[in-house]
Structures are given as structure tokens and as C-alpha cells.
C-alpha positions in Angstrom: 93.3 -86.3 -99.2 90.4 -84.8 -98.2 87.7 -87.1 -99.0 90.0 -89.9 -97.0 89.9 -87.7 -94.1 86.0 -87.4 -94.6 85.5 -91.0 -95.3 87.9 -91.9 -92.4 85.8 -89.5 -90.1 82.5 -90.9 -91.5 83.7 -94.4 -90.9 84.4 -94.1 -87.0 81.5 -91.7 -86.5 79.2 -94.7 -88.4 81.0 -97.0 -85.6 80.5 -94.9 -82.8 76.7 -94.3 -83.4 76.5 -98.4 -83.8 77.9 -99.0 -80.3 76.0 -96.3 -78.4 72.9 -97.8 -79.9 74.0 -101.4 -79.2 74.7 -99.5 -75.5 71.4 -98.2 -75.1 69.7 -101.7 -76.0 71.6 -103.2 -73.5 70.8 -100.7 -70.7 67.1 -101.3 -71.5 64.4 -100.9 -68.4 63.6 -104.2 -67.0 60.4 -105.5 -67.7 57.3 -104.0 -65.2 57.0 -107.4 -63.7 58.2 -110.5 -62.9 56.9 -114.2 -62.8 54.8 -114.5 -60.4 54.0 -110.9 -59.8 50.6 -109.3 -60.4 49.6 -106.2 -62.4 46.1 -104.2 -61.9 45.3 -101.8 -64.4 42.0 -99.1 -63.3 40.6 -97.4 -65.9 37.7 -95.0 -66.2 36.5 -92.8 -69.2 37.1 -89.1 -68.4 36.1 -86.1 -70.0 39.2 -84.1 -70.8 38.5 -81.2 -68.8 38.3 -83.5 -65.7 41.8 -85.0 -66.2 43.7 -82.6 -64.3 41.1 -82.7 -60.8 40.4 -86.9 -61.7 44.8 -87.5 -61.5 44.9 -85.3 -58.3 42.4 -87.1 -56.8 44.2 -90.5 -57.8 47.4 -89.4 -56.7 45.9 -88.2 -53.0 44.9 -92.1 -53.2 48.1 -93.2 -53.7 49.9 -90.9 -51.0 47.4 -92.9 -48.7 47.9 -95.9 -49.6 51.6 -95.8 -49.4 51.2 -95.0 -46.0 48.5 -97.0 -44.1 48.5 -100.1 -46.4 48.7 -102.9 -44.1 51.0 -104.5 -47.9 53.4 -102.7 -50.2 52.6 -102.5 -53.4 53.5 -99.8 -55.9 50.7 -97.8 -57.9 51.3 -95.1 -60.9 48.6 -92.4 -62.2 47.9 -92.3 -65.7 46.0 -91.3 -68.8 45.7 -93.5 -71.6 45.6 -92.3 -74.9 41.4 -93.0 -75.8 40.5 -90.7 -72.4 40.2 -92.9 -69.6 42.2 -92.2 -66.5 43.0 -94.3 -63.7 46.3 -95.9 -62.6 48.5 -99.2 -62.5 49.5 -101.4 -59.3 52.2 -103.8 -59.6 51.4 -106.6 -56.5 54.8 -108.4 -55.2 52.1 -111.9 -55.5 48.6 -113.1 -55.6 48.3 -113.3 -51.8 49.3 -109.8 -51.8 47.3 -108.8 -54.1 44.4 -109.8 -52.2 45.6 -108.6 -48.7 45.8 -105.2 -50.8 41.5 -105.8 -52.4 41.0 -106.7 -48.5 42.2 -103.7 -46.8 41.0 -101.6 -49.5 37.5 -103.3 -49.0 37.6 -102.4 -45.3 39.3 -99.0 -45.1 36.9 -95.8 -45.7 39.4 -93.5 -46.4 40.4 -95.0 -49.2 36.8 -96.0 -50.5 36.3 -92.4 -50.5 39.4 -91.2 -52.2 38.4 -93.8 -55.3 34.9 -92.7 -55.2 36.6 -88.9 -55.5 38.4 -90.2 -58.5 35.1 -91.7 -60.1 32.8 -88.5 -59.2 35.4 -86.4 -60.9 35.2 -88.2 -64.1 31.1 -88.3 -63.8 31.4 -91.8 -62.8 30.6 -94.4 -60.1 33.6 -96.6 -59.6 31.2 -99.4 -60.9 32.0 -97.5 -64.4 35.4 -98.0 -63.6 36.8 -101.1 -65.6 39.9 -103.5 -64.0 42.1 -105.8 -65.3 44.7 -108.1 -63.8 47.3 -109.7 -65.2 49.8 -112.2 -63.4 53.3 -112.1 -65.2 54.6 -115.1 -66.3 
């Protein structure tokens, strides 16, 4: 009688497990982008010991551009696991993407706030490498 009642308990508890991880597949995040969308990865090599001043200074950047970019666009910090430091911006388009490169061309303030992020790290933003994907 009781190994039925363990096997019984074992049985539902295997069943249970099953469907919360059939649940939590299905509840998934969505994927960063969408067709059509652009992503623009920033990376720079960092010493260690500058992470914590070089992902201030990048985060100041992205206060300010959430606030006087002429184009919404979305931007996240980050260090990768090899050193470098720098962030990803997810662009609604290609157009906006550029509208974004323009004003960021043109606008001091934030010229300076990436140079901040470079000079923390040792760097010129010249060192600093970019990549752009457009999601398909």
C-alpha cells in the first residue's frame, strides 16, 4: 500500500513538473526584435577595474538620450563576458536608425557622454567597435 501511494504521488508530481515546464516554454520572452527592426551593438575593451565608472558613464548617456532624442529608440548597458563594455540599441527601423546616428552626430552633449565612456576604458571611441544588425 505504501509504495502505491508513493508511486501514485511520484506519478502526478512527474506530471506536474512536465506541464510547468511545458508552461514556462510557452511564456518565453519575445524575441529582441522584429522584422524590420534594427539592433546596434557598442563595444569597447575595458579593463576590469574601469567597469563600474565606464557603465555609469554609459548609463548618464542613456538618461540623455531618452530625453532629448529628437527618435525613440531603446538602449541597455552591458558587459560582455571577454571585458568589453558598451551597450545595445534596438532602432523601431532603418530610417530611424539614422535620424538617431544624425542627432547623435550633431548633438555635443552626447558626443561627450560617449567620449566619457571611451576615456574611462583608456579608449578613443574610434577603439570602440559597432555592429548592426537588421532583424529579419
Amino acid at each position: 500500500m505504501t509504495r502505491w501511494i508513493l508511486y501514485t504521488f511520484a506519478f502526478f508530481l512527474s506530471l506536474s513538473c512536465a506541464k510547468a515546464g511545458w508552461a514556462d516554454q510557452s511564456a518565453a520572452a519575445p524575441p529582441p526584435a522584429q522584422a524590420g527592426e534594427i539592433v546596434v551593438i557598442y563595444r569597447g575593451l575595458c579593463p576590469a577595474e574601469a567597469h563600474p565608472v565606464a557603465l555609469d558613464n554609459i548609463k548618464k548617456v542613456i538618461a540623455y538620450e531618452r530625453t532629448h532624442s529628437p527618435v525613440a529608440y531603446s538602449s541597455s548597458p552591458g558587459i560582455w563576458a571577454d571585458g568589453y563594455v558598451g551597450a545595445v540599441d534596438l532602432h523601431r527601423s532603418q530610417e530611424a536608425m539614422e535620424k538617431a546616428f544624425s542627432w547623435q552626430s550633431e548633438d555635443e552633449t552626447w558626443s561627450a557622454g560617449y567620449d566619457a565612456v571611451a576615456q574611462s576604458c583608456g579608449l578613443t571611441v574610434e577603439d570602440f567597435d559597432m555592429y548592426i544588425l537588421t532583424a529579419q
